[in-house]
VEXNUVEX-545665 format. One record per residue (C-alpha): residue number from 1; x, y, z; residue in one letter. Coordinates in steps of 0.2 Angstrom, whole numbers, plus 5000, padded with zeros to 4 digits. Layout:
! residues N
{site NUM; {X; Y; Z}; "A"} ...
END
This chain:
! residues 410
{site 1; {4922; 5814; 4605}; "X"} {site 2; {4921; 5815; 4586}; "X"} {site 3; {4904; 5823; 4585}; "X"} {site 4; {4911; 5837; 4594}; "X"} {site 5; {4923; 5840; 4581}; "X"} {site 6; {4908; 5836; 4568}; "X"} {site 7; {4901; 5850; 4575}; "X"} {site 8; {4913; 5863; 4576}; "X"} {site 9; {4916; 5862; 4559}; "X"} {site 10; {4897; 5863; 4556}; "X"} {site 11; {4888; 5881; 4551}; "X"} {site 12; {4876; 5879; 4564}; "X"} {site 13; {4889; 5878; 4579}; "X"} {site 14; {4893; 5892; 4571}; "X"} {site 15; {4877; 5902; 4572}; "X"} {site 16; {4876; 5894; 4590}; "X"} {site 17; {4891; 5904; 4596}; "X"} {site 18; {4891; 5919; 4584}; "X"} {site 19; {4873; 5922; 4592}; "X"} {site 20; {4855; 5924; 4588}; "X"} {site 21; {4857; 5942; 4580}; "X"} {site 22; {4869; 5934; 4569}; "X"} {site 23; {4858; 5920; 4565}; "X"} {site 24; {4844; 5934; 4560}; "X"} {site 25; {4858; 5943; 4548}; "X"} {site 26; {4861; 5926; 4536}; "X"} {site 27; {4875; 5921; 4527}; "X"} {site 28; {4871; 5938; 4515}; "X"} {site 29; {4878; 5948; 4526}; "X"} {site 30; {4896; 5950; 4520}; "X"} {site 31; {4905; 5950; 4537}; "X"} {site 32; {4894; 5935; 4542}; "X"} {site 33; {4908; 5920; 4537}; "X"} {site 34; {4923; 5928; 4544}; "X"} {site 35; {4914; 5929; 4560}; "X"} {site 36; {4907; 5913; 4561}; "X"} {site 37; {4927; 5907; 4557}; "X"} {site 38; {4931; 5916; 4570}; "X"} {site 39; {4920; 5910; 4581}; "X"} {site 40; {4924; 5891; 4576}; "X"} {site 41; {4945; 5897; 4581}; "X"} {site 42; {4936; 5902; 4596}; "X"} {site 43; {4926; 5888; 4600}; "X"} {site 44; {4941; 5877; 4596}; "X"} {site 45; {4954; 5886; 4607}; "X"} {site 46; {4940; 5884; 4624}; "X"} {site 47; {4940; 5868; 4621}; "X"} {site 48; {4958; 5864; 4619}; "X"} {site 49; {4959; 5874; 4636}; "X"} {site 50; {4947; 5863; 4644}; "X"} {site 51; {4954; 5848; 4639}; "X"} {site 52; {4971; 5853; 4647}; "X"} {site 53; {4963; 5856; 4662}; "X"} {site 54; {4949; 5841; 4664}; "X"} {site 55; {4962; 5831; 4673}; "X"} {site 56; {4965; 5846; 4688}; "X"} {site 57; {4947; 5847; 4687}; "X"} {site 58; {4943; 5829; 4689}; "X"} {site 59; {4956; 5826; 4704}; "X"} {site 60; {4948; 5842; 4711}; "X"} {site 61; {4931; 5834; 4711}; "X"} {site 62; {4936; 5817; 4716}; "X"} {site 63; {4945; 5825; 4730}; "X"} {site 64; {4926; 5832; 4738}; "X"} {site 65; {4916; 5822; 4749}; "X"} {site 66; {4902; 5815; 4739}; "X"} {site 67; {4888; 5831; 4746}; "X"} {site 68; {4901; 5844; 4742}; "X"} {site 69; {4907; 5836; 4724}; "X"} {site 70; {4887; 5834; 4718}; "X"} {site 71; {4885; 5852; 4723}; "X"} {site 72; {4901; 5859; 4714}; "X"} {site 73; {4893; 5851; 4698}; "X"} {site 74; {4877; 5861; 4701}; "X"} {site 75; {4884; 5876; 4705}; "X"} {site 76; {4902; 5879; 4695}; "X"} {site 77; {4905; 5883; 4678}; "X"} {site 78; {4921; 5876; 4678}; "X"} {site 79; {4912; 5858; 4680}; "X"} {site 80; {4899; 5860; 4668}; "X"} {site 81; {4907; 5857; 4650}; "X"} {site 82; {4904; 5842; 4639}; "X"} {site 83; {4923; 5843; 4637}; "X"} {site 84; {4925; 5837; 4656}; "X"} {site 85; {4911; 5823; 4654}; "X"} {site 86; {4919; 5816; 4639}; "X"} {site 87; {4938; 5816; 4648}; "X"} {site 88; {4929; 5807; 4665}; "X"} {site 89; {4920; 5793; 4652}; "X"} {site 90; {4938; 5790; 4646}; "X"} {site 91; {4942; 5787; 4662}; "X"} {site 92; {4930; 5775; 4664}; "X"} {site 93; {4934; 5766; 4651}; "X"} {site 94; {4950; 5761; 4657}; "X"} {site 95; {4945; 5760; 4677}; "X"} {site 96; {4931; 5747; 4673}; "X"} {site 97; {4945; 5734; 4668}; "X"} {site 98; {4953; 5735; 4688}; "X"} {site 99; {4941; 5745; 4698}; "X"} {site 100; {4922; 5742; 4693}; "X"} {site 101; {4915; 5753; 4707}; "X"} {site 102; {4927; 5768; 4704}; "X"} {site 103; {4921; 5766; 4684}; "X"} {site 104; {4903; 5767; 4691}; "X"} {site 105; {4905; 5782; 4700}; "X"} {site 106; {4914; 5790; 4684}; "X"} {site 107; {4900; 5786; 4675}; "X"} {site 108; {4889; 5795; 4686}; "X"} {site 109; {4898; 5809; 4690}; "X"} {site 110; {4899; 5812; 4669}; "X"} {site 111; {4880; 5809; 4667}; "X"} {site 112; {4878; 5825; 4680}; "X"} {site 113; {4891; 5835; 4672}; "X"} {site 114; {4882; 5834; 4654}; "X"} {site 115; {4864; 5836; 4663}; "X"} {site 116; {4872; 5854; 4670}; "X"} {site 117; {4881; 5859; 4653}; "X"} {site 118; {4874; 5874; 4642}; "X"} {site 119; {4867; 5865; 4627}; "X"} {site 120; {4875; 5880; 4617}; "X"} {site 121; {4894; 5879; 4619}; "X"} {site 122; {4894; 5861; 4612}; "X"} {site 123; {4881; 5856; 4599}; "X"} {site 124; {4863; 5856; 4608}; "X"} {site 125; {4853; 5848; 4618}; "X"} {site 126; {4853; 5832; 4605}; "X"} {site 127; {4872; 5832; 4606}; "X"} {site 128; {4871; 5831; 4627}; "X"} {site 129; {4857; 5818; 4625}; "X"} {site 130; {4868; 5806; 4618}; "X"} {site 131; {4882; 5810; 4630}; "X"} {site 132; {4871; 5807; 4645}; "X"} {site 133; {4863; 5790; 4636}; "X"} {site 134; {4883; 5785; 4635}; "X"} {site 135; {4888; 5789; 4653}; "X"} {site 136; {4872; 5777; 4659}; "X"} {site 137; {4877; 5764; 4647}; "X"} {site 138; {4895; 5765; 4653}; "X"} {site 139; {4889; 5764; 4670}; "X"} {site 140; {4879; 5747; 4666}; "X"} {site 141; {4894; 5742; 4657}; "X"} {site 142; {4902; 5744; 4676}; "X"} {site 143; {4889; 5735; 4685}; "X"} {site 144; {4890; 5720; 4669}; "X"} {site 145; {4907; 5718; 4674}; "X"} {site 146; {4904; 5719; 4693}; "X"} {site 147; {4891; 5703; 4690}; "X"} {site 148; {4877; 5714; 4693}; "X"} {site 149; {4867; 5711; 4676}; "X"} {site 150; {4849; 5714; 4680}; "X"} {site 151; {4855; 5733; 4687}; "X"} {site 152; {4865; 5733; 4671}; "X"} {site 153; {4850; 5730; 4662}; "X"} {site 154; {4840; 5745; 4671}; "X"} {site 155; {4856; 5755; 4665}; "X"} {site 156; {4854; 5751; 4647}; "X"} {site 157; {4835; 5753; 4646}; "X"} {site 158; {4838; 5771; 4651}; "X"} {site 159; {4851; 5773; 4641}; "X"} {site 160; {4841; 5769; 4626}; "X"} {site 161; {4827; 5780; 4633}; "X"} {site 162; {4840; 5797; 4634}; "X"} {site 163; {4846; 5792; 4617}; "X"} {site 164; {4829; 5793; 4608}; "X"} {site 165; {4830; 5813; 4612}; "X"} {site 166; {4849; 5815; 4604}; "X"} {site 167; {4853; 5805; 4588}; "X"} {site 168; {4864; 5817; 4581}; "X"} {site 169; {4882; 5808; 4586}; "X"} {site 170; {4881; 5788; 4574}; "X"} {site 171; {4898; 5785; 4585}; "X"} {site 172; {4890; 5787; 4602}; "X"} {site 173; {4875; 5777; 4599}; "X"} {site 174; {4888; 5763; 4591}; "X"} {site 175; {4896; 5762; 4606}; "X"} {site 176; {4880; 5758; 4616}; "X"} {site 177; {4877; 5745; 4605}; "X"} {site 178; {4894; 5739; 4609}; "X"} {site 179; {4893; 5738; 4626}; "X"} {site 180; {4875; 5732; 4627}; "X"} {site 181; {4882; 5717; 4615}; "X"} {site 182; {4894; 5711; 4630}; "X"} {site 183; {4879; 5712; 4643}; "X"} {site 184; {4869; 5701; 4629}; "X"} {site 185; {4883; 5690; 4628}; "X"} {site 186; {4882; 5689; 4647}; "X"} {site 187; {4864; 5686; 4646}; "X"} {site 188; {4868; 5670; 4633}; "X"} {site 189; {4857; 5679; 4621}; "X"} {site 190; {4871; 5678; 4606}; "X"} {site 191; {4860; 5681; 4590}; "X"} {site 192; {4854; 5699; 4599}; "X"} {site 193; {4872; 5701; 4604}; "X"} {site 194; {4878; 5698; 4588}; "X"} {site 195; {4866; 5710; 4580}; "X"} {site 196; {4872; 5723; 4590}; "X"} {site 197; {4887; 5719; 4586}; "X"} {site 198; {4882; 5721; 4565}; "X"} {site 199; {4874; 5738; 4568}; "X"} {site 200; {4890; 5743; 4578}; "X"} {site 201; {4902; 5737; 4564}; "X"} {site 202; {4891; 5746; 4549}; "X"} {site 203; {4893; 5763; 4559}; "X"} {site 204; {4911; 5761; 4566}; "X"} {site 205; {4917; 5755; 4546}; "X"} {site 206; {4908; 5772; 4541}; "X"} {site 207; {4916; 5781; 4552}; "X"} {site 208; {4934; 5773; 4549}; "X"} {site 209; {4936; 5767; 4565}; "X"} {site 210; {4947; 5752; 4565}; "X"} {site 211; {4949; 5752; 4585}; "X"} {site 212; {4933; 5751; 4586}; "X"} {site 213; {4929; 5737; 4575}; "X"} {site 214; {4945; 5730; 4584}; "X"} {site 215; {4936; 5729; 4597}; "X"} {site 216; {4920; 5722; 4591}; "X"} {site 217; {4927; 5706; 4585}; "X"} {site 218; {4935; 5703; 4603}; "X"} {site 219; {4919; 5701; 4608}; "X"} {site 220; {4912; 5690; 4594}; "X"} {site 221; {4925; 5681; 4595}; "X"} {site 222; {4919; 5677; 4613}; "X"} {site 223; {4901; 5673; 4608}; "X"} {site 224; {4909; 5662; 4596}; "X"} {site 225; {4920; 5654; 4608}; "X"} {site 226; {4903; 5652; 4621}; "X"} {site 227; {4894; 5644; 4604}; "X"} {site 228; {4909; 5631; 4603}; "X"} {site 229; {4915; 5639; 4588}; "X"} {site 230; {4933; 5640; 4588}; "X"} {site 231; {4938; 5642; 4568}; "X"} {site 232; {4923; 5656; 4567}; "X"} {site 233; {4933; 5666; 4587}; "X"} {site 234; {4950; 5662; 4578}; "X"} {site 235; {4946; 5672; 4564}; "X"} {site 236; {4937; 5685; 4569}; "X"} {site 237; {4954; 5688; 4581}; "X"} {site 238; {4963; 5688; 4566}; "X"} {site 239; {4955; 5700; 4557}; "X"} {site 240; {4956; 5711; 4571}; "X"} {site 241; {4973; 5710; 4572}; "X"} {site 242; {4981; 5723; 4558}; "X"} {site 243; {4965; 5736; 4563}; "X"} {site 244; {4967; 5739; 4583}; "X"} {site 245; {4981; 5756; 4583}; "X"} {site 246; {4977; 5756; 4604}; "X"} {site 247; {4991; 5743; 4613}; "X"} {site 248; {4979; 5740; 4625}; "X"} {site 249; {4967; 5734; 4612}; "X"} {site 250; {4978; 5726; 4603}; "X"} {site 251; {4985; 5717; 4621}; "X"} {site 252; {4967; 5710; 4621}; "X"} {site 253; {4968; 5703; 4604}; "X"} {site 254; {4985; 5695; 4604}; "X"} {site 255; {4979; 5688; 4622}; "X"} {site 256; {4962; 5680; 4618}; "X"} {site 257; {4971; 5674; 4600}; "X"} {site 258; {4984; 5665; 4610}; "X"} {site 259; {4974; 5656; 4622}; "X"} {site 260; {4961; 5653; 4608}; "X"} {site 261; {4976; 5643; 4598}; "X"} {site 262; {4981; 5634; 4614}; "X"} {site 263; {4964; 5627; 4614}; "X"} {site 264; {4963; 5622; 4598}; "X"} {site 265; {4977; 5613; 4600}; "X"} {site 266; {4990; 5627; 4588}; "X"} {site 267; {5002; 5627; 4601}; "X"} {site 268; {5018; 5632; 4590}; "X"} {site 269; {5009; 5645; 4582}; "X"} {site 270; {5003; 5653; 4599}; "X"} {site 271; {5020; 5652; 4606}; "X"} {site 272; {5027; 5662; 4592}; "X"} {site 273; {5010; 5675; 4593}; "X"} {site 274; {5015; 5676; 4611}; "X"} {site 275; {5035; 5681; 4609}; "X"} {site 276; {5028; 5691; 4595}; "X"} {site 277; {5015; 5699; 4606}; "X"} {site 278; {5028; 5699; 4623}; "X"} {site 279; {5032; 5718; 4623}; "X"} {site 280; {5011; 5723; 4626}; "X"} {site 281; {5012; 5715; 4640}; "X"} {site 282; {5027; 5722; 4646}; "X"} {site 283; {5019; 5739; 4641}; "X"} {site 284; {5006; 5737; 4658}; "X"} {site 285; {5010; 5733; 4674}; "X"} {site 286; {4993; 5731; 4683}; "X"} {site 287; {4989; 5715; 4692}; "X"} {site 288; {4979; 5707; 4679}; "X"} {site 289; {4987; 5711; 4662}; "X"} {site 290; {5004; 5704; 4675}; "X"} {site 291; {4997; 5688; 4678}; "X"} {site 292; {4990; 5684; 4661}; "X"} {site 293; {5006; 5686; 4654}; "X"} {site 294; {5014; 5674; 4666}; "X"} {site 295; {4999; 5661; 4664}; "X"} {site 296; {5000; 5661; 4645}; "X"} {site 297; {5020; 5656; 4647}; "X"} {site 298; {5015; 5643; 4659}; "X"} {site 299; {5000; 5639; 4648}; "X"} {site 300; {5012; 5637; 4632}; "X"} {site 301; {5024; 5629; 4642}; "X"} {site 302; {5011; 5615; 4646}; "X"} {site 303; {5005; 5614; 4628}; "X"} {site 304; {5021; 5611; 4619}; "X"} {site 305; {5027; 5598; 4634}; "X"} {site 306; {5045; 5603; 4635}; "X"} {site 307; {5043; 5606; 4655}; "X"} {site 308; {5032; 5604; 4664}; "X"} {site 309; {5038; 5608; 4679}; "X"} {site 310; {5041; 5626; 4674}; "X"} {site 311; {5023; 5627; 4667}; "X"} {site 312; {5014; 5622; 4684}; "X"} {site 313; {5026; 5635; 4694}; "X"} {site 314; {5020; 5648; 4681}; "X"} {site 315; {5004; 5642; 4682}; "X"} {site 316; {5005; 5643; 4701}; "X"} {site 317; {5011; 5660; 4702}; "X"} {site 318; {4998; 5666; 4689}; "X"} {site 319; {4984; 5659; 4701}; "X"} {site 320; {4991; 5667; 4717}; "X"} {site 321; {4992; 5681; 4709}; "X"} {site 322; {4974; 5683; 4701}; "X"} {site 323; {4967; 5675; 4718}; "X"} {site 324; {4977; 5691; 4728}; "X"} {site 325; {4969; 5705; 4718}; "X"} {site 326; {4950; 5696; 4716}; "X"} {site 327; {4951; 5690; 4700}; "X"} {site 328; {4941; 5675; 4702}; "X"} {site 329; {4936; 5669; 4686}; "X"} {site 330; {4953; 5671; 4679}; "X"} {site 331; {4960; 5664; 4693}; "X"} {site 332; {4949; 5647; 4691}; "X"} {site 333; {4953; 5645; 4673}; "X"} {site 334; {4972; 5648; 4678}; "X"} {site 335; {4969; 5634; 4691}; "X"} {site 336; {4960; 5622; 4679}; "X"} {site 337; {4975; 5624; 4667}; "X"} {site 338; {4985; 5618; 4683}; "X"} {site 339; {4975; 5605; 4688}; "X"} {site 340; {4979; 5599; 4668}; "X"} {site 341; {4999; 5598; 4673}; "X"} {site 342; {4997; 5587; 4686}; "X"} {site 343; {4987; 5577; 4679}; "X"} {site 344; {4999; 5577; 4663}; "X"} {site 345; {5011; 5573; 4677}; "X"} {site 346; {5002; 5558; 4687}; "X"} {site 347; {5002; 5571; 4704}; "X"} {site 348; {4984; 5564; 4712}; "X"} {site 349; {4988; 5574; 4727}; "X"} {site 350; {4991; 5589; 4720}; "X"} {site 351; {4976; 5587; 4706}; "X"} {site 352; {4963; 5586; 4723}; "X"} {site 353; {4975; 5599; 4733}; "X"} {site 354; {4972; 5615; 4718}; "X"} {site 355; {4953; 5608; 4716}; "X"} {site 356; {4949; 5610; 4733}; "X"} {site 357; {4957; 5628; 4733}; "X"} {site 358; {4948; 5633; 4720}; "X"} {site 359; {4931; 5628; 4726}; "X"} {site 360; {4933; 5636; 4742}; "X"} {site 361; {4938; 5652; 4732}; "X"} {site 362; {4922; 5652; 4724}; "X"} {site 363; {4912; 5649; 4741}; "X"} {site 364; {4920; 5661; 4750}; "X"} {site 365; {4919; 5675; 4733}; "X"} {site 366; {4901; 5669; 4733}; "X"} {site 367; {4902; 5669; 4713}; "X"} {site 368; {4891; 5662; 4702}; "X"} {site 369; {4881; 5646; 4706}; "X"} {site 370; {4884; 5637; 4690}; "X"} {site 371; {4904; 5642; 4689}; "X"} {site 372; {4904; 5635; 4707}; "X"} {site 373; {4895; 5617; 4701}; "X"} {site 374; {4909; 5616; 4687}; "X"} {site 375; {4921; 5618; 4698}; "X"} {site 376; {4914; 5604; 4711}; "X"} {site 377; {4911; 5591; 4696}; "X"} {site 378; {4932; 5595; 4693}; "X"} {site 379; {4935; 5592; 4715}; "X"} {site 380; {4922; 5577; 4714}; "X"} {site 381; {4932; 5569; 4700}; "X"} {site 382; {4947; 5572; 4709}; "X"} {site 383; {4943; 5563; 4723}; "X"} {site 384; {4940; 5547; 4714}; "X"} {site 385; {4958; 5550; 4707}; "X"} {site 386; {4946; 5550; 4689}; "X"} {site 387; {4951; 5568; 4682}; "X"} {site 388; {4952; 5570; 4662}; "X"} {site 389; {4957; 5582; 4652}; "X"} {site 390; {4942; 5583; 4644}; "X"} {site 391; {4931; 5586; 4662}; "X"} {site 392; {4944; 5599; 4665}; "X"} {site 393; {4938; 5606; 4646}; "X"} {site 394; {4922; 5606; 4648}; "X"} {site 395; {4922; 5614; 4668}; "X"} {site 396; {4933; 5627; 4660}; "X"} {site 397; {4922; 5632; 4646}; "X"} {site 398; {4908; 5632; 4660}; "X"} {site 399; {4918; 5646; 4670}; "X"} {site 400; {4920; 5655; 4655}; "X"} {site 401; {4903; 5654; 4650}; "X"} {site 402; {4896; 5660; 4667}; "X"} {site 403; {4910; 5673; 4669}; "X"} {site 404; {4910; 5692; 4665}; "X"} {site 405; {4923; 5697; 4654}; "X"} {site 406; {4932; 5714; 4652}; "X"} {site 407; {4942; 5706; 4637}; "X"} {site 408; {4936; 5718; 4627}; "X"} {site 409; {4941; 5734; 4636}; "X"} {site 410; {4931; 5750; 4630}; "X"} 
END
């Protein structure tokens, strides 16, 4: 983390490792700098060593049954360094996108490493403070994502309540503020969201972080999206374009721009984003990032009218494919963009056919109640053979609404 590195630059990390006789000595003692250098080069070389080995050390933790793994944190020195914590919440980060429990237990498991680690080799006890407050919001950013918001919630509290003894890393605390803003959003309570959102951006400018506020206006751009705002989402997605430096954020961008255009009716210029933006997806092979690039083809496909035939096989494929691995939300604004072909196409049969699949996925997923109603307004209608585009609009901005997104992926 950057306050790490802060830190080690810092004269009193310095006086931390050079030691309290040291400390009592003063910077008028003329040996006094070259030993707090050396102890810096010190510092910096333990910590390089560390980071090395966190991914041996992780395996060798996940790898214990759950007893043995909570005792090896208490009890060895090799698991008790803020180096390790911050490696495992970098972990999380990327597991909360596929594998939400294993991104809780991430968290967790970092939470106890920092509440074990020796407030002198990394700052104080306000630097492990924060890193604590960090690894509970990450693991209510997990149980936001899971659909379990009012747990979330708990999480967040706390995490406020440990960040009220650190304060000394901006980054850290603009991350919570970050991940809170998407549980917010989830809540429907945008102007708080967006506020968070503000305070994030102010610190992450200062800090010239572009991913960062990369990855902030993904997720304004979804509160803009939920607010029926589509020129204020589009360009918010454009301005985080030229700033996100991670592929996997800038995936995210290209993905949410393109399907953003689609629905404002932009086809052309999503097709071209898209064959612009082709080789990010090809960059990951995971089940979801798969099956979105295959939906947007279909999607564009549909869009720009040229066949349509090839635009519901995509479509079809998309929403086996998101339906196989659980994603259900995706999967049903997937199917609703199917159920658009064949309506496009006259196909009565098949319109009532993918409706009735996609309702029974939601009853046996048991997702969210008001999800579910949009979904039976769409099957209803379909039986009466009197499905619209614009019912199938507005179910599909009800599933989006009533979803919980990992678009914006920490």
């Amino acid at each position: 983390m950057r306050a790490l590195a802060r830190k080690l630059e810092s004269r009193d990390v310095s006086l931390e490792v050079v030691g309290r006789d040291h400390r009592e000595e003063g910077i008028d003692d003329p040996s006094f700098l070259d030993r707090s250098i050396v102890a810096a080069i010190d510092r910096a070389a333990r910590i390089s060593h560390e980071r090395a080995e966190a991914p041996t050390r992780l395996a060798e933790l996940l790898a214990m049954p759950t007893l043995d793994r909570e005792a090896a944190v208490l009890v060895d020195s090799r698991y008790q360094t803020y180096t390790l914590a911050t490696y495992i919440l970098e972990r999380c980060a990327k597991a909360v996108f596929h594998d939400p429990p294993l991104a809780r237990e991430l968290a967790r498991l970092a939470g106890a490493i920092a509440s074990q680690t020796d407030p002198r080799t990394c700052g104080g006890m306000a630097a492990l403070a924060d890193l604590e407050a960090y690894a509970i919001a990450m693991e209510g950013n997990a149980l936001r994502v899971a659909g379990e918001l009012r747990d979330a919630l708990v999480c967040f509290f706390e995490a406020r309540n440990a960040l009220e003894r650190g304060g000394a890393d901006p980054d850290l605390a603009a991350r919570i503020d970050l991940l809170e803003a998407s549980l917010r959003r989830d809540f429907r309570q945008f102007p708080a969201a967006l506020a968070l959102l503000d305070r994030a951006d102010a610190t992450f400018t200062t800090l010239h972080d572009n991913n960062q506020v990369a990855r902030l206006e993904i997720i304004r751009a979804l509160i803009y999206q939920e607010q029926r705002n589509l020129e204020g989402a589009v360009a918010s997605l454009r301005k985080a374009l030229p700033l996100a430096v991670d592929p996997w954020i800038a995936l995210h961008i290209h993905h949410n721009l393109i399907s953003t255009l689609v629905v404002c009716g932009s086809a052309r210029e999503a097709a071209e984003l898209y064959q612009q933006s082709r080789h990010l997806y090809l960059q990951y092979s995971d089940p979801l990032t798969t099956s979105r690039r295959i939906w947007m083809e279909g999607l564009i496909a549909r869009e720009l009218g040229e066949d349509l035939g090839m635009a519901s096989r995509l479509l079809t494929e998309a929403v086996d494919k998101l339906t196989e691995h659980g994603y259900s939300y995706d999967a049903a604004l997937a199917g609703l963009d199917l159920v658009a072909v064949y309506a496009k196409q006259g196909q009565a049969a098949e319109v009532l056919r993918v409706a009735q699949d996609l309702v029974q996925l939601f009853q046996v997923r048991k997702v969210d109640p008001e999800a579910l109603a949009a979904l039976k307004m769409v099957h209803e209608a379909a039986e009466r053979q009197a499905v619209s585009l614009s019912l199938i609009a507005e179910a599909a901005s009800r599933v989006r609404s009533n979803s919980f997104t990992t678009d914006a992926a920490p």
